[in-house]
VMD Tcl script that builds the backbone (N, CA, C; Angstrom):
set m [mol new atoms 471]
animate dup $m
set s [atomselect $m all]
$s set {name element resname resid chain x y z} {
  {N N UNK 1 A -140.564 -236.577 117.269}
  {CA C UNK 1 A -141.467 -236.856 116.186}
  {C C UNK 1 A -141.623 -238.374 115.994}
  {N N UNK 2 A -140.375 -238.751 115.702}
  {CA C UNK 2 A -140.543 -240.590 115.853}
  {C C UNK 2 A -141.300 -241.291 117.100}
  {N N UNK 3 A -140.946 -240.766 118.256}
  {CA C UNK 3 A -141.237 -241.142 119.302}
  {C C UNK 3 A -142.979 -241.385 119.096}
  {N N UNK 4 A -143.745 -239.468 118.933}
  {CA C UNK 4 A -144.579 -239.364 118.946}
  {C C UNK 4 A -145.379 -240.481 118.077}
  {N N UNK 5 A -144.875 -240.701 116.826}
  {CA C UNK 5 A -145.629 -241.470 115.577}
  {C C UNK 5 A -145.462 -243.427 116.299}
  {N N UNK 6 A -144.553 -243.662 117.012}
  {CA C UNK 6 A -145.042 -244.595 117.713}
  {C C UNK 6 A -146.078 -244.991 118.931}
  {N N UNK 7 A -146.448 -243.644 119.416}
  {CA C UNK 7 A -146.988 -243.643 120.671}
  {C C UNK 7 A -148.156 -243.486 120.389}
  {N N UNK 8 A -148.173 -243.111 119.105}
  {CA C UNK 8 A -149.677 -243.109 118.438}
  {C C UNK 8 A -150.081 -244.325 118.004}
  {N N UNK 9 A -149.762 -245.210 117.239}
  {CA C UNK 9 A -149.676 -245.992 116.491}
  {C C UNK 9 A -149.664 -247.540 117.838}
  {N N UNK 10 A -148.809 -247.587 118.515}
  {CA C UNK 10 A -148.417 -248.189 119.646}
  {C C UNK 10 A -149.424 -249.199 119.643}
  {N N UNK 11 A -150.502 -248.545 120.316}
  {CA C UNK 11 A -151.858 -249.072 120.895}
  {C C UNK 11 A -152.584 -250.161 120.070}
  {N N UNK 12 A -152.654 -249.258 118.471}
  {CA C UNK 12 A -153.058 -250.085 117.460}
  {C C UNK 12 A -152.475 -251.680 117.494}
  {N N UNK 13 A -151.077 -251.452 117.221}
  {CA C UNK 13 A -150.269 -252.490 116.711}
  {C C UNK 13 A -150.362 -253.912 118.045}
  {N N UNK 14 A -150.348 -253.129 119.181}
  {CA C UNK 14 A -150.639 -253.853 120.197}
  {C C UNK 14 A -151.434 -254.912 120.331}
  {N N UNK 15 A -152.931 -254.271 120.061}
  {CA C UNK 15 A -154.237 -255.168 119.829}
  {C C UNK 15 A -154.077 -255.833 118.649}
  {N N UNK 16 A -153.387 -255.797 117.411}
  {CA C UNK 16 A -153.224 -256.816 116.325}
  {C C UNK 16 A -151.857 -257.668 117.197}
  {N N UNK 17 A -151.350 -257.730 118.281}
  {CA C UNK 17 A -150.454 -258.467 118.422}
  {C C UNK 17 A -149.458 -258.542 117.653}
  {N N UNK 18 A -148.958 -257.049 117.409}
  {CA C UNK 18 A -147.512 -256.459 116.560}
  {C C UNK 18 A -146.546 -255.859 117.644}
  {N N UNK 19 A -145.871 -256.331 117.924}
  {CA C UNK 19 A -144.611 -255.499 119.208}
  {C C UNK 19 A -144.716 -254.471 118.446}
  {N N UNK 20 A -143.823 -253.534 119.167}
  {CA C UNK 20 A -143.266 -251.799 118.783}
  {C C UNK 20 A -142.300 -251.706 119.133}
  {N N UNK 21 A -140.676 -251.408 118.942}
  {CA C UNK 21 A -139.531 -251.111 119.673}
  {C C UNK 21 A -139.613 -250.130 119.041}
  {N N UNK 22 A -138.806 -249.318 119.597}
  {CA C UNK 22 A -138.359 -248.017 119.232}
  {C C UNK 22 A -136.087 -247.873 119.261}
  {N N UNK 23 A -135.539 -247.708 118.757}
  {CA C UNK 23 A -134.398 -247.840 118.970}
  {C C UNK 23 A -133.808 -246.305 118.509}
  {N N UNK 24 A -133.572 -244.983 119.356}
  {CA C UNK 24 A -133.569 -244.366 118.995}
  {C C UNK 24 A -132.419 -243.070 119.206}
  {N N UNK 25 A -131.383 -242.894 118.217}
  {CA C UNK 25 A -130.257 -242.330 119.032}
  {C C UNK 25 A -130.602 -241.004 119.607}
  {N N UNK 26 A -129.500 -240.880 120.244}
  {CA C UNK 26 A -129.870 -239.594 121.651}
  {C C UNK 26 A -129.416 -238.761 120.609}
  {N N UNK 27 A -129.755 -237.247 121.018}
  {CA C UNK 27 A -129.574 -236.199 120.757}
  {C C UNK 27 A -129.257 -236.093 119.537}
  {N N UNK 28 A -130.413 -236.364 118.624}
  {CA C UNK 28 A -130.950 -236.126 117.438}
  {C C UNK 28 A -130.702 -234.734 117.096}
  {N N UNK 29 A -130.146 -234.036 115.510}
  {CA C UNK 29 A -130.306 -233.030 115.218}
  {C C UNK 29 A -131.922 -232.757 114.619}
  {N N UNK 30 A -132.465 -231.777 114.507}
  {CA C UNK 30 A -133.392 -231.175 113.818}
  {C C UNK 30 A -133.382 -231.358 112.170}
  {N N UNK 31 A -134.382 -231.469 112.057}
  {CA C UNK 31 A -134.503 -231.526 109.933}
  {C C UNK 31 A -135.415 -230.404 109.995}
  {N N UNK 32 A -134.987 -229.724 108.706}
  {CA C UNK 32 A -135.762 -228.665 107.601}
  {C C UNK 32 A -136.925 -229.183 107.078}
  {N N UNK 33 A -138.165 -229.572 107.812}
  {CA C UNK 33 A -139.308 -229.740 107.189}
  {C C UNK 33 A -140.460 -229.891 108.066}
  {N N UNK 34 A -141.291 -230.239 107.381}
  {CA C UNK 34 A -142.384 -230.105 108.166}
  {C C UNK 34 A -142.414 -231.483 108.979}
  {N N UNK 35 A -142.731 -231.702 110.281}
  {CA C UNK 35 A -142.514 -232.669 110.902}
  {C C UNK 35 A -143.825 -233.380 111.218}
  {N N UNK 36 A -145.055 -233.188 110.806}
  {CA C UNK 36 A -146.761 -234.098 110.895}
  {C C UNK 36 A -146.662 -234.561 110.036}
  {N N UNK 37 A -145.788 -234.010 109.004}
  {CA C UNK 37 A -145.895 -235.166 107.456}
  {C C UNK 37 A -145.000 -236.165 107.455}
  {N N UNK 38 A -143.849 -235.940 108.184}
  {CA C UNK 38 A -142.564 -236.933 108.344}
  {C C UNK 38 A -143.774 -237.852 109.494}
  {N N UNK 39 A -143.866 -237.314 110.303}
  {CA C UNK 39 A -144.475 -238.815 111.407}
  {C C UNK 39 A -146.067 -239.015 110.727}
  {N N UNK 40 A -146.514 -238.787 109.863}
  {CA C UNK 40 A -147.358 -239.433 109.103}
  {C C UNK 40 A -146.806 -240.523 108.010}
  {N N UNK 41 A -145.972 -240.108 107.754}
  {CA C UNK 41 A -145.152 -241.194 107.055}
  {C C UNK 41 A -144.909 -242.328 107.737}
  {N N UNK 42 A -144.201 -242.310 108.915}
  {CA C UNK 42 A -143.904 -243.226 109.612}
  {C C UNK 42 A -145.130 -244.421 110.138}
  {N N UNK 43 A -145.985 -243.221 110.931}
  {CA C UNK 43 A -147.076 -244.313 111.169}
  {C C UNK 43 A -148.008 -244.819 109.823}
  {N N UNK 44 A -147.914 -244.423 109.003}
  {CA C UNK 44 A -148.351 -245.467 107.751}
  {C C UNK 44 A -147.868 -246.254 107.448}
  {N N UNK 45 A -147.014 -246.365 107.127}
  {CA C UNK 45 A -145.090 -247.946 107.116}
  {C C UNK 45 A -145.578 -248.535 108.116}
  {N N UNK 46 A -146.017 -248.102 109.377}
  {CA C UNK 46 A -145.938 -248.930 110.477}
  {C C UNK 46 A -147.224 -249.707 110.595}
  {N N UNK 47 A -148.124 -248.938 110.157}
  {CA C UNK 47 A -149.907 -249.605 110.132}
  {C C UNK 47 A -149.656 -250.708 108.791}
  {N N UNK 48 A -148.824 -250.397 107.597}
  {CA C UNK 48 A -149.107 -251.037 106.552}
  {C C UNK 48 A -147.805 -252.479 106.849}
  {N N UNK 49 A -146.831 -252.215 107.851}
  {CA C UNK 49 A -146.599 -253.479 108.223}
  {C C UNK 49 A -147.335 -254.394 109.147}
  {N N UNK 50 A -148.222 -254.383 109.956}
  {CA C UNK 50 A -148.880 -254.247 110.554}
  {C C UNK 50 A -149.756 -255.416 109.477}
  {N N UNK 51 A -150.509 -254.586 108.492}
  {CA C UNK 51 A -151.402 -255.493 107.573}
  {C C UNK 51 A -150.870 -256.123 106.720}
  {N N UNK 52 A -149.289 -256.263 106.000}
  {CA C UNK 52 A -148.997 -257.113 105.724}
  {C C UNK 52 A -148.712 -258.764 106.580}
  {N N UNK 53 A -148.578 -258.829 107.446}
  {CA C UNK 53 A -148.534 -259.394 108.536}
  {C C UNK 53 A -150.096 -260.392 108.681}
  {N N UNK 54 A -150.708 -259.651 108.146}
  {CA C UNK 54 A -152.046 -260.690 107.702}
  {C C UNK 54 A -152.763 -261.106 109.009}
  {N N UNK 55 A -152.593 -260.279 110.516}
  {CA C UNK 55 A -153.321 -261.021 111.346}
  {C C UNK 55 A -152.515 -262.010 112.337}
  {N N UNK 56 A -151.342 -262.152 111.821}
  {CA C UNK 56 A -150.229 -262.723 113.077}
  {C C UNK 56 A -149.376 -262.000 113.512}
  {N N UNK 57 A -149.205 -262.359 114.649}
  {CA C UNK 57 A -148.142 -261.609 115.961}
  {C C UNK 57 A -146.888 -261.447 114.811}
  {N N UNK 58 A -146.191 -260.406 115.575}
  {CA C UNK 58 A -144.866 -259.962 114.586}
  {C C UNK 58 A -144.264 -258.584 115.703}
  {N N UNK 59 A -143.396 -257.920 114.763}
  {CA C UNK 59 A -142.564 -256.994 115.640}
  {C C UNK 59 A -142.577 -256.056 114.098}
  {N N UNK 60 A -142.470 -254.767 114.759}
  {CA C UNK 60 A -142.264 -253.500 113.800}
  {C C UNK 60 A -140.988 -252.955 114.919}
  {N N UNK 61 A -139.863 -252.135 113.982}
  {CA C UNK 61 A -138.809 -251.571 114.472}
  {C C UNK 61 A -138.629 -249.972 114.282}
  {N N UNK 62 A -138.561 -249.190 115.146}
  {CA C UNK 62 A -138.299 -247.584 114.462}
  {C C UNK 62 A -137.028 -247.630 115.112}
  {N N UNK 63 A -136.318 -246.939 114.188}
  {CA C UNK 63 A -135.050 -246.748 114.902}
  {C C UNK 63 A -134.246 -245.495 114.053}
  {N N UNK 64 A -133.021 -244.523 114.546}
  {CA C UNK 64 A -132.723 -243.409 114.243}
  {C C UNK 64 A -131.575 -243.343 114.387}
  {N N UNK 65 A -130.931 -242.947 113.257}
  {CA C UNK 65 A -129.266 -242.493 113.668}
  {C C UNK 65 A -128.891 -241.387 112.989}
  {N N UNK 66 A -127.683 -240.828 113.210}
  {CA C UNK 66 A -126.823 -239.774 111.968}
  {C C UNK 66 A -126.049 -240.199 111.232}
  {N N UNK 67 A -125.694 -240.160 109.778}
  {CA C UNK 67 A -125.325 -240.917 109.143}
  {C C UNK 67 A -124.054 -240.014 108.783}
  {N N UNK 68 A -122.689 -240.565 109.292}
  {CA C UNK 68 A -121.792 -239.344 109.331}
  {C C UNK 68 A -121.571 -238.387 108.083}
  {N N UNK 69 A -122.409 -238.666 106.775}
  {CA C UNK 69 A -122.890 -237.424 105.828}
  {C C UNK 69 A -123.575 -236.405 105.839}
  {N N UNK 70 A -124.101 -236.168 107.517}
  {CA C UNK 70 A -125.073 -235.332 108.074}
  {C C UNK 70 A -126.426 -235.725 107.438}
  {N N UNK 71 A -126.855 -236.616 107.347}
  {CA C UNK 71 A -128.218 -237.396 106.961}
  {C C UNK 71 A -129.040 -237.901 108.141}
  {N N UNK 72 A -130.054 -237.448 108.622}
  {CA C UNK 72 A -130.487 -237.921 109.837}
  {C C UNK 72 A -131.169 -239.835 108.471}
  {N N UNK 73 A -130.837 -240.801 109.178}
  {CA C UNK 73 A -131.429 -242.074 109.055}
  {C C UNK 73 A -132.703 -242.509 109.495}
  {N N UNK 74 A -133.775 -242.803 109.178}
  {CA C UNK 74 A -135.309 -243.430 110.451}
  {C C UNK 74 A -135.279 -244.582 109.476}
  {N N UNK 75 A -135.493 -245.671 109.957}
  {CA C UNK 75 A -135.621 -247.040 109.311}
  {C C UNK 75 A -136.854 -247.468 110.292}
  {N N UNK 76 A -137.689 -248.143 109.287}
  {CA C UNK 76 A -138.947 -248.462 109.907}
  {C C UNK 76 A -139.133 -250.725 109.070}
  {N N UNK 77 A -138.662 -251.510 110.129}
  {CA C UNK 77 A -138.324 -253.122 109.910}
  {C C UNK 77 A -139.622 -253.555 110.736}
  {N N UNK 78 A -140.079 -254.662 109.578}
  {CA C UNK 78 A -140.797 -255.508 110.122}
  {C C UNK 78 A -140.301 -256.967 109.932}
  {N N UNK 79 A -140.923 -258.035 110.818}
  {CA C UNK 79 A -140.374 -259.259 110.427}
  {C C UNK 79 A -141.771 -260.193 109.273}
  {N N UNK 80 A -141.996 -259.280 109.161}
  {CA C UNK 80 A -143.396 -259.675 108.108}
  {C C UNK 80 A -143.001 -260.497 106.698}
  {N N UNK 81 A -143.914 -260.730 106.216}
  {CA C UNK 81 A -143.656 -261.519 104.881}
  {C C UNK 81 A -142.614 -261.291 103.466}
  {N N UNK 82 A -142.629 -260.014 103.881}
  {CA C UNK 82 A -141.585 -259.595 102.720}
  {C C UNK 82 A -141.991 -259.500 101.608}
  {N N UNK 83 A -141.443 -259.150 100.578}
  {CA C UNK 83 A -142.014 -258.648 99.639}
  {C C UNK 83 A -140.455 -259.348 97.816}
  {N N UNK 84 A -141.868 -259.588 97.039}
  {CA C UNK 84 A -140.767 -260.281 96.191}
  {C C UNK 84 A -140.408 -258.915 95.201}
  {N N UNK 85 A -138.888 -259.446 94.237}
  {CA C UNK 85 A -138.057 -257.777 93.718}
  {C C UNK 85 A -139.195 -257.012 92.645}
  {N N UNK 86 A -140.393 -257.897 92.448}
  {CA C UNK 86 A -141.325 -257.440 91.233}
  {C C UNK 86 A -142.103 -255.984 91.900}
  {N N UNK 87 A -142.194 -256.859 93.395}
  {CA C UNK 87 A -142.950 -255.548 94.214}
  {C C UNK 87 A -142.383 -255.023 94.522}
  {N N UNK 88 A -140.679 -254.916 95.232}
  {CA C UNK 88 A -140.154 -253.716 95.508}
  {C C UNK 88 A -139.652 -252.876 94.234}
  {N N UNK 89 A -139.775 -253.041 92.997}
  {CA C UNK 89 A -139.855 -252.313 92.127}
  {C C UNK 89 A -140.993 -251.357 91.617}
  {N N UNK 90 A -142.003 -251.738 91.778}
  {CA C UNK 90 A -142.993 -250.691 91.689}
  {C C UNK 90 A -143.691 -250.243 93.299}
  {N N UNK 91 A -143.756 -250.551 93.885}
  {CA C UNK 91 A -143.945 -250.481 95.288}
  {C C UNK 91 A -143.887 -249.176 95.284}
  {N N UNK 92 A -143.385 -247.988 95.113}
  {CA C UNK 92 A -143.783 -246.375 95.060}
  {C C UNK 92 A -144.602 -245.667 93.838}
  {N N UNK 93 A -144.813 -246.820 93.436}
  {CA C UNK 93 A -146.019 -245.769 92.070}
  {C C UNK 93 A -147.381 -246.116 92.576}
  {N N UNK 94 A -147.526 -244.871 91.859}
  {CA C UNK 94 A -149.212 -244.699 92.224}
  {C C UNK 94 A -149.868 -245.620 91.792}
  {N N UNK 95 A -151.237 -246.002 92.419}
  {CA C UNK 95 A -152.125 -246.317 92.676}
  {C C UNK 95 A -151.510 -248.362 92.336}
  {N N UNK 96 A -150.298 -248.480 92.620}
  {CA C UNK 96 A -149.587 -249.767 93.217}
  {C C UNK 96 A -150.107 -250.679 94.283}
  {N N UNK 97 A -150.985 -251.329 94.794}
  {CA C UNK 97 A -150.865 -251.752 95.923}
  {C C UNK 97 A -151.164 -253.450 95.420}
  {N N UNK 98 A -150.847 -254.104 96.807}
  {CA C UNK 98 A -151.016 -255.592 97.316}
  {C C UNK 98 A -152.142 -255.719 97.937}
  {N N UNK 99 A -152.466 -254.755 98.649}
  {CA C UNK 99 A -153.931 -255.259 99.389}
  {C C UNK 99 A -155.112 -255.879 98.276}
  {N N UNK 100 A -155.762 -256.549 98.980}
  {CA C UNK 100 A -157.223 -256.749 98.097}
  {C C UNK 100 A -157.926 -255.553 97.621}
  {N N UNK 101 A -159.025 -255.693 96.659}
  {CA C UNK 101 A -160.042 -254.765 96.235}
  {C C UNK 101 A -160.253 -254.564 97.443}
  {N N UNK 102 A -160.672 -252.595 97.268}
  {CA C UNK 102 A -161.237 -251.990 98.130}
  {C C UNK 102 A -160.739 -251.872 99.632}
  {N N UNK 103 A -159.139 -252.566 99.761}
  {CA C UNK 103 A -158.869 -251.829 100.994}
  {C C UNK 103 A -157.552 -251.234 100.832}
  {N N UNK 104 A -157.381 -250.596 100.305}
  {CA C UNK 104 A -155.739 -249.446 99.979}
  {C C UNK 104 A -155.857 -249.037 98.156}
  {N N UNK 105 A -155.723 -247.703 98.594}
  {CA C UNK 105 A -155.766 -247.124 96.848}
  {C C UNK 105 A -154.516 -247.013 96.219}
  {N N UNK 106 A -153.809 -247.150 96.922}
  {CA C UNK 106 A -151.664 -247.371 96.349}
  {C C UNK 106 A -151.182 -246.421 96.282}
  {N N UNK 107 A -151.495 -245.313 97.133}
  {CA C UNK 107 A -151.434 -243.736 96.973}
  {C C UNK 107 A -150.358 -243.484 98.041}
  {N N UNK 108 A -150.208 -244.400 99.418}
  {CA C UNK 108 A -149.742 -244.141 100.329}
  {C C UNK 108 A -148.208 -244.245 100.430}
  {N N UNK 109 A -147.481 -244.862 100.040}
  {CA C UNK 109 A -146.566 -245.124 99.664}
  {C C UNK 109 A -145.763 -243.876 98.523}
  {N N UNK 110 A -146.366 -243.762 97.626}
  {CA C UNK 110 A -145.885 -242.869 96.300}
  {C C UNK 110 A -146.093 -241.274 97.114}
  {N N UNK 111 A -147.156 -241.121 97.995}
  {CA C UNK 111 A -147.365 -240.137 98.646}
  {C C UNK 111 A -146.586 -239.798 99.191}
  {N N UNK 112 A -145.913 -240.972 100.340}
  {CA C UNK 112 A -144.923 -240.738 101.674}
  {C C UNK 112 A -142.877 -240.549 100.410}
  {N N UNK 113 A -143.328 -241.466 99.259}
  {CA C UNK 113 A -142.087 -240.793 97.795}
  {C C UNK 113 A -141.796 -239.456 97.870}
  {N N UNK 114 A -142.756 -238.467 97.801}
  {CA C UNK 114 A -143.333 -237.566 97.090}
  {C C UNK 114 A -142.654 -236.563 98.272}
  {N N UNK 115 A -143.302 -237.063 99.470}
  {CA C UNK 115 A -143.170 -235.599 100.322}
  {C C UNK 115 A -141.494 -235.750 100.830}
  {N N UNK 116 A -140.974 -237.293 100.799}
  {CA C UNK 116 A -139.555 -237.524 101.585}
  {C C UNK 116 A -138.764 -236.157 100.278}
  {N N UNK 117 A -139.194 -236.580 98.984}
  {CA C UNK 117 A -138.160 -235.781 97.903}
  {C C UNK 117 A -138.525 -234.586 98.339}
  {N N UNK 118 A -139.448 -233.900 98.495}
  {CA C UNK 118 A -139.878 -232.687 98.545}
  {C C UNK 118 A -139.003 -232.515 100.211}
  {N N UNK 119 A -138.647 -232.842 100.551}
  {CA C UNK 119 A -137.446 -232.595 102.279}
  {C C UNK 119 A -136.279 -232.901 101.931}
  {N N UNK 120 A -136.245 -233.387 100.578}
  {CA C UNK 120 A -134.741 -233.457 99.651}
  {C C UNK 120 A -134.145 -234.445 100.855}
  {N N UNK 121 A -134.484 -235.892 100.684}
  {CA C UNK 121 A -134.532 -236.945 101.253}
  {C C UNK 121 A -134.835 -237.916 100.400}
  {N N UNK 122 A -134.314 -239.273 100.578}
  {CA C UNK 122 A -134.627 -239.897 99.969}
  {C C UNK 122 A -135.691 -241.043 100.822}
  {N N UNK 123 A -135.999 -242.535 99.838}
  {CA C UNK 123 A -136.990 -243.186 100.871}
  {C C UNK 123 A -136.730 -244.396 99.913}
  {N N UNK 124 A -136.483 -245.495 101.076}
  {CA C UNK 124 A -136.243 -246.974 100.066}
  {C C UNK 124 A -136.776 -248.048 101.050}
  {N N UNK 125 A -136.707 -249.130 99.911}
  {CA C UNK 125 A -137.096 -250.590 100.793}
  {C C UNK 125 A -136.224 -251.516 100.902}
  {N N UNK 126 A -135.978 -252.270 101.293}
  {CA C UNK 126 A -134.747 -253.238 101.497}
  {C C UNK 126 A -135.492 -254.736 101.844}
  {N N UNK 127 A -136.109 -255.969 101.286}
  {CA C UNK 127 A -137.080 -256.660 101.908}
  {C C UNK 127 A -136.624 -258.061 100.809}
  {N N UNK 128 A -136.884 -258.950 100.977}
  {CA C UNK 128 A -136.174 -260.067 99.990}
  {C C UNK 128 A -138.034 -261.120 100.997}
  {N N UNK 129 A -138.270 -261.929 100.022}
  {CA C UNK 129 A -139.782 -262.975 100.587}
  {C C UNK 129 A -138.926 -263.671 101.325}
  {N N UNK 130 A -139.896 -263.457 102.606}
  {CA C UNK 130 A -140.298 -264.119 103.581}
  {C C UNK 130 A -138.792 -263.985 105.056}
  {N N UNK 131 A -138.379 -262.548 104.610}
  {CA C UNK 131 A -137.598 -262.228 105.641}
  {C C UNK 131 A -137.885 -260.512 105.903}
  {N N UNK 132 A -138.729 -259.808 105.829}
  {CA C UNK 132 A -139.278 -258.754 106.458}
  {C C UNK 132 A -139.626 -257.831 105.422}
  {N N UNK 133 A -139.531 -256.144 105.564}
  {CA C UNK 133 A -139.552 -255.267 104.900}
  {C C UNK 133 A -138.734 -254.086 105.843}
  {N N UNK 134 A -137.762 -253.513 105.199}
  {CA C UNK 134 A -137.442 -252.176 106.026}
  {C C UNK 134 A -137.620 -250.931 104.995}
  {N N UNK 135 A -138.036 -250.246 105.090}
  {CA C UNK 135 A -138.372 -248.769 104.468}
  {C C UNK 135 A -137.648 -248.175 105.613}
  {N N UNK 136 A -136.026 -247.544 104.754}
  {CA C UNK 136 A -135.339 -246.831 104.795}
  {C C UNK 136 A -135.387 -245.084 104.565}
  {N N UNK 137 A -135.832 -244.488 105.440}
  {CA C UNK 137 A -135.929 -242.983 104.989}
  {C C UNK 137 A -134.761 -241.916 105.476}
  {N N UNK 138 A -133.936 -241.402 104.601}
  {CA C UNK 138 A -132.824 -240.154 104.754}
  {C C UNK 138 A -133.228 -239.013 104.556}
  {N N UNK 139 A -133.121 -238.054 105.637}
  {CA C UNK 139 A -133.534 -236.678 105.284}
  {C C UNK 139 A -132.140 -235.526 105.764}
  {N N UNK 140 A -132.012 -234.758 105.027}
  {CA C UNK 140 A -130.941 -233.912 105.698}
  {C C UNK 140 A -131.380 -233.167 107.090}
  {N N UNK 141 A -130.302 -233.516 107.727}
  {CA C UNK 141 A -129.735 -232.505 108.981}
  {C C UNK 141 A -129.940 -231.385 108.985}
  {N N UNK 142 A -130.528 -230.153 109.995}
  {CA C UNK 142 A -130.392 -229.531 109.881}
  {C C UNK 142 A -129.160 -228.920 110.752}
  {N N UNK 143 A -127.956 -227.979 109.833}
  {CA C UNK 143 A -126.773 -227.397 110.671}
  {C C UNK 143 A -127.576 -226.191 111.789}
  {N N UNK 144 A -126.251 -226.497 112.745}
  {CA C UNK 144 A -126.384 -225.663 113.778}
  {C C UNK 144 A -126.690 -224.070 113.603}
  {N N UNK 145 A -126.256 -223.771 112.469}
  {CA C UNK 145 A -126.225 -222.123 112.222}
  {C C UNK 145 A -127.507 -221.594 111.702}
  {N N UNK 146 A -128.131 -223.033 110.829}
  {CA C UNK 146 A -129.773 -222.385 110.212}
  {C C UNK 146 A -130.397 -223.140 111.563}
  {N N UNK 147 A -130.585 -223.506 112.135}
  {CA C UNK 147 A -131.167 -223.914 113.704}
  {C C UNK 147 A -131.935 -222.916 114.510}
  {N N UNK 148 A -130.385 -222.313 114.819}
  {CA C UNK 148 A -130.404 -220.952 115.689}
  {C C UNK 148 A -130.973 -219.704 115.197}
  {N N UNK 149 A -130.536 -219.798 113.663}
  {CA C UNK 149 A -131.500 -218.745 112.811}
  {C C UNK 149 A -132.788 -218.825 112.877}
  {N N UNK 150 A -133.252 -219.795 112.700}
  {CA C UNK 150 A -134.779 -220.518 112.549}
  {C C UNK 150 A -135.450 -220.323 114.174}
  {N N UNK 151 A -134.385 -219.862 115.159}
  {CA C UNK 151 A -135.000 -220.289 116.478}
  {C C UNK 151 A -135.629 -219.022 116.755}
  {N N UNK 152 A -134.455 -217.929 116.105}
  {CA C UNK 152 A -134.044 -216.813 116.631}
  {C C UNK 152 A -135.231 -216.208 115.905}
  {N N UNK 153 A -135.574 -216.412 114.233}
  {CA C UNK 153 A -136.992 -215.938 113.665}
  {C C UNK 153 A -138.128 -215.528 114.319}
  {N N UNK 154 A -138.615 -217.315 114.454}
  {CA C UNK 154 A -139.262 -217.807 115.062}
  {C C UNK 154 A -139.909 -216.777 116.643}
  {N N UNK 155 A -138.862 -216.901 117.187}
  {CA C UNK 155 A -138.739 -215.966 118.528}
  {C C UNK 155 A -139.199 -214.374 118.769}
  {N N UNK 156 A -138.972 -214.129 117.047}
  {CA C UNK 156 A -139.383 -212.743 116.850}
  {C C UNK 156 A -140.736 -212.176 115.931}
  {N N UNK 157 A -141.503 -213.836 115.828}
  {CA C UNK 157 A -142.417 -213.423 115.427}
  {C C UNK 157 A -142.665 -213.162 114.250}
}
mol reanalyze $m
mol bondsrecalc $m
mol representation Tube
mol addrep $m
C-alpha cells in the first residue's frame, strides 16, 4: 500500500524536483482497514509536502516499521519549510489551511484525522520552522489469528 501510494505520486514529485525515498521494513503485518483510504492519506502528506516546498527541489521520506506495541508506524518527512507551533496546533481542523485563496479548502488534513481515528490509529506532526514536517501515522496491527480468519472468510465467499 505504501509502496503503491509512492509509485503513484513518484512521477509527480519528480517533475517538481522533490526526491521520493521510500524506507520500508520487510515483512510488514496487515492492518484492519480499508487500505485506498490509508494510501490516500499518504499521497496527500506527500503532494502537500511537495507544495509547501514552494517550487524548490527537496526530498519527501515514507518509511515503515512495527512499533514493538504491535502498532504498524508510516512516517511521511519532508525537508521543507516547516511549520511554526501556532500551525501545528490547528493544522487538523477543518477548513485550516496555509495555502493561498482558492488553492486548498483545509479539509485534507482533518479528513486524513478523521479516517486514521476511525482505524483506531492515531496521526501527528512533529515539524519545528525551517527544519521539515513529519506526519507521523499509527495504526494497529493486525494479529495473526484475525488474519487467517479474515483470509479464510474471504476465501469462502
Amino acid at each position: 500500500m505504501i509502496s503503491d501510494a509512492a509509485s503513484i505520486v513518484g512521477h509527480q514529485l519528480g517533475l517538481a524536483k522533490i526526491k521520493l525515498e521510500t524506507e520500508l521494513a520487510p515483512d510488514m503485518p496487515r492492518f484492519n482497514g480499508n487500505g485506498n483510504q490509508i494510501q490516500q492519506i499518504l499521497m496527500n502528506l506527500t503532494l502537500n509536502a511537495q507544495q509547501a516546498m514552494g517550487g524548490e527541489p527537496g526530498k519527501v521520506k515514507l518509511s515503515s516499521r512495527l512499533l514493538n506495541t504491535g502498532m504498524i508506524e508510516v512516517r511521511v518527512a519532508d525537508n521543507g519549510p516547516g511549520m511554526s507551533q501556532e500551525v501545528k496546533e490547528k493544522i487538523f481542523e477543518p477548513f485550516f489551511t496555509t495555502k493561498p485563496s482558492g488553492e486548498g479548502t483545509g479539509l485534507g488534513l482533518s479528513v486524513s484525522f478523521k479516517i486514521i481515528e476511525d482505524h483506531k490509529g492515531t496521526i501527528r506532526v512533529e515539524s519545528e520552522p525551517g527544519e521539515g514536517a513529519t506526519f507521523v501515522i499509527t495504526l494497529p496491527a493486525l494479529v495473526e489469528e484475525e488474519s487467517v480468519a479474515d483470509e479464510l472468510r474471504a476465501a469462502a465467499g
